[in-house]
Backbone as CSV, one residue per row, in Angstrom:
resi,resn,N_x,N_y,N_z,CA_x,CA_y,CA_z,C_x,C_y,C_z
1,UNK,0.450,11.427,10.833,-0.947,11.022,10.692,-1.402,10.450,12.040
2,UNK,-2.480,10.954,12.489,-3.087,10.800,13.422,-4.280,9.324,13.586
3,UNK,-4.739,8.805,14.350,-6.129,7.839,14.091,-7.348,8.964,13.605
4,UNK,-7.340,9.744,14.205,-8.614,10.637,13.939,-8.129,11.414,12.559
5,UNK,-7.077,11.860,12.110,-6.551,12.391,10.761,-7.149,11.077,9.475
6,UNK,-7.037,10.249,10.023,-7.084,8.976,9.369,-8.622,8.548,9.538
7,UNK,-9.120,8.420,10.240,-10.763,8.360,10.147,-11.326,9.488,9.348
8,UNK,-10.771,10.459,9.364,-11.400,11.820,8.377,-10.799,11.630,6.594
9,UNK,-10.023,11.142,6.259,-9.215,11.233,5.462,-10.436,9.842,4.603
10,UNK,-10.683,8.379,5.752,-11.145,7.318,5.036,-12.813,7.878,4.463
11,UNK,-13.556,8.607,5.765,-15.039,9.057,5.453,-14.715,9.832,4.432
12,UNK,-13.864,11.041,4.272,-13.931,11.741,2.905,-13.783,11.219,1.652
13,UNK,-13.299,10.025,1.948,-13.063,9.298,1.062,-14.490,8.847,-0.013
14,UNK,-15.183,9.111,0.882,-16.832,7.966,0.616,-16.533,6.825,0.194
15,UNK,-15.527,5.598,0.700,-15.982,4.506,1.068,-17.630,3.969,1.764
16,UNK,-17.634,3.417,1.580,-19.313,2.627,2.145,-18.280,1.762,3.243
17,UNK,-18.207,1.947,4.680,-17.232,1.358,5.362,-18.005,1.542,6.847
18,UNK,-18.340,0.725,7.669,-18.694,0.633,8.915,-17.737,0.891,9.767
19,UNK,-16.655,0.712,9.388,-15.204,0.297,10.183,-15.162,1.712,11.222
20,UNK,-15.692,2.773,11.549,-15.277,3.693,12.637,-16.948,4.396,12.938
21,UNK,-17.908,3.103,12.614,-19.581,3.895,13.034,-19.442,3.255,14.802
22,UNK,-19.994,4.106,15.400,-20.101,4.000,17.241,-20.797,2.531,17.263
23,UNK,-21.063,2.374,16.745,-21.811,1.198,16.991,-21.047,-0.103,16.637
24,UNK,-20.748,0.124,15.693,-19.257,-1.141,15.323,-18.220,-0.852,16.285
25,UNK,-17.619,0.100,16.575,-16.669,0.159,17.795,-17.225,-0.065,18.987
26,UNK,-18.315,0.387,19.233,-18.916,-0.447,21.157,-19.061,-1.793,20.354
27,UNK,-19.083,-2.827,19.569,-19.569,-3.880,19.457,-18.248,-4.535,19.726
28,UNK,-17.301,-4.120,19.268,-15.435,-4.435,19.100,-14.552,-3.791,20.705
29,UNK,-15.852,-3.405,21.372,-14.942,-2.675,22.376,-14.236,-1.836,22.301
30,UNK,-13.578,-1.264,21.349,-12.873,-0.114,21.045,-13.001,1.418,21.005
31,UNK,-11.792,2.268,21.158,-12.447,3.588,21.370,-11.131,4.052,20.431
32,UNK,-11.622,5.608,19.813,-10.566,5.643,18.821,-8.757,5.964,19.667
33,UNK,-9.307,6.000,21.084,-7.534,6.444,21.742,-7.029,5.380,22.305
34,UNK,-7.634,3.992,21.543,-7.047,2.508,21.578,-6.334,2.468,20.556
35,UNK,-6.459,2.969,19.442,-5.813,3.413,18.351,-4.365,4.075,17.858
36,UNK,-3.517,3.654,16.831,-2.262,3.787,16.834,-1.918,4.516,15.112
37,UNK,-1.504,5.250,14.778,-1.074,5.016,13.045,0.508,4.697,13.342
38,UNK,1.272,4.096,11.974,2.391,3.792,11.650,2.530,3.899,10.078
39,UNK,3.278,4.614,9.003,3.409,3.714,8.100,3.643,2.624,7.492
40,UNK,3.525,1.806,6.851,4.197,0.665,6.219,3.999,0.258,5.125
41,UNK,4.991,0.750,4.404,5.627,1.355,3.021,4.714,1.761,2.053
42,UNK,3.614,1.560,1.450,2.685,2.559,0.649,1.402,2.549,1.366
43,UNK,1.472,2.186,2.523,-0.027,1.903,3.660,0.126,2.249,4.924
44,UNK,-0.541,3.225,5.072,-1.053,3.718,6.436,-1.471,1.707,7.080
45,UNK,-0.466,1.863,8.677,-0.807,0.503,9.314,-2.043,1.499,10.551
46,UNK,-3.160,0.642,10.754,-4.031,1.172,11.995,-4.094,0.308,13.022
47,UNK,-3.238,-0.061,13.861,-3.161,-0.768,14.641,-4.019,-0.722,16.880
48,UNK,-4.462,-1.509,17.333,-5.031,-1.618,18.539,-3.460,-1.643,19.516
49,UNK,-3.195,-0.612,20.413,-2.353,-0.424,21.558,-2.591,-1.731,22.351
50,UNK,-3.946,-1.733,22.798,-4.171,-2.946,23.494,-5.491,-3.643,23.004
51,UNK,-5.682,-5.118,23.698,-6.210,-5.844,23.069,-7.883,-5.426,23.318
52,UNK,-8.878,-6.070,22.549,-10.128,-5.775,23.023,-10.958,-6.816,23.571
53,UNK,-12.470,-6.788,23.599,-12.862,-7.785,23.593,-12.797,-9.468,22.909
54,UNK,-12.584,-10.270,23.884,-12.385,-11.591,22.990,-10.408,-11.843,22.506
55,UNK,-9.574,-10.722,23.115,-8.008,-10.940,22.882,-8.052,-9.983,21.726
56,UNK,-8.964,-9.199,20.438,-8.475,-8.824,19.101,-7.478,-7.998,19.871
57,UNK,-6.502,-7.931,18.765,-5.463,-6.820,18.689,-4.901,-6.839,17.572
58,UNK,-5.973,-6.842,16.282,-5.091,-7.016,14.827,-5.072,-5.585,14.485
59,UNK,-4.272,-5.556,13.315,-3.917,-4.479,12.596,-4.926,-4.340,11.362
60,UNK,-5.059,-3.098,10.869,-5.751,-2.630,9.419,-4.714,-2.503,8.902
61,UNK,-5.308,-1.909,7.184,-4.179,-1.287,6.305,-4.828,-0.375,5.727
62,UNK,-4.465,0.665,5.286,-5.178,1.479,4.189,-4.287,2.178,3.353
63,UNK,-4.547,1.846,1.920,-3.440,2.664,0.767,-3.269,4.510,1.547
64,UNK,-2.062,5.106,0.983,-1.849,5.634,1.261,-2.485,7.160,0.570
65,UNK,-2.611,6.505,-1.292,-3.195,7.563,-1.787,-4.707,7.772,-1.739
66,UNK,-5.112,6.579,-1.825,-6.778,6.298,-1.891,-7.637,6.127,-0.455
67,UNK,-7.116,5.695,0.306,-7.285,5.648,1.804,-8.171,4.188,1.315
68,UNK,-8.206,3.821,0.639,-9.165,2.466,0.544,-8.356,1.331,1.259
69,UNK,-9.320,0.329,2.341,-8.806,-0.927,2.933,-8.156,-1.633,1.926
70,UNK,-6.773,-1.929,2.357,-6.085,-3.524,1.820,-5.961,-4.615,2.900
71,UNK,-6.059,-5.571,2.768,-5.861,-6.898,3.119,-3.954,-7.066,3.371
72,UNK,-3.814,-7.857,4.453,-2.253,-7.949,4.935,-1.805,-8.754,3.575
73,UNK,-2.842,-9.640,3.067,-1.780,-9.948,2.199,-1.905,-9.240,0.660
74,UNK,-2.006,-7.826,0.658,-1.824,-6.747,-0.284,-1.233,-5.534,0.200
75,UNK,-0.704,-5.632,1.114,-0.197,-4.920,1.728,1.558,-5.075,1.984
């Protein structure tokens, strides 16, 4: 799984989700080839290579079957 496999996978999803509109990423500094996938164990991890504006460098989660956001501590 790719970041961009994974941005296609969450929009098909039709979540209502800002999380990859151009405008939320220039606001976060980010570009999607700052971007990383990993599994971790029933969740796709989406993690920042390097940090962005302001130090972020946290991680996402997203179920694996539903592609819907979890929280680290549902994860």
């Amino acid at each position: 799984m790719t970041p961009s496999q994974l941005q296609c996978k969450i929009i098909g999803a039709n979540y209502e989700t800002h999380f990859f509109d151009r405008a939320t990423m220039k606001f976060f500094g980010d570009t999607m080839g700052n971007f990383g996938v990993r599994s971790a164990g029933e969740n796709w991890e989406l993690y920042r290579k390097h940090p962005v504006k302001h130090g972020s460098k946290g991680s996402f989660y997203f179920n694996k079957e539903t592609f819907a956001r979890v929280w680290p501590e549902d994860a």
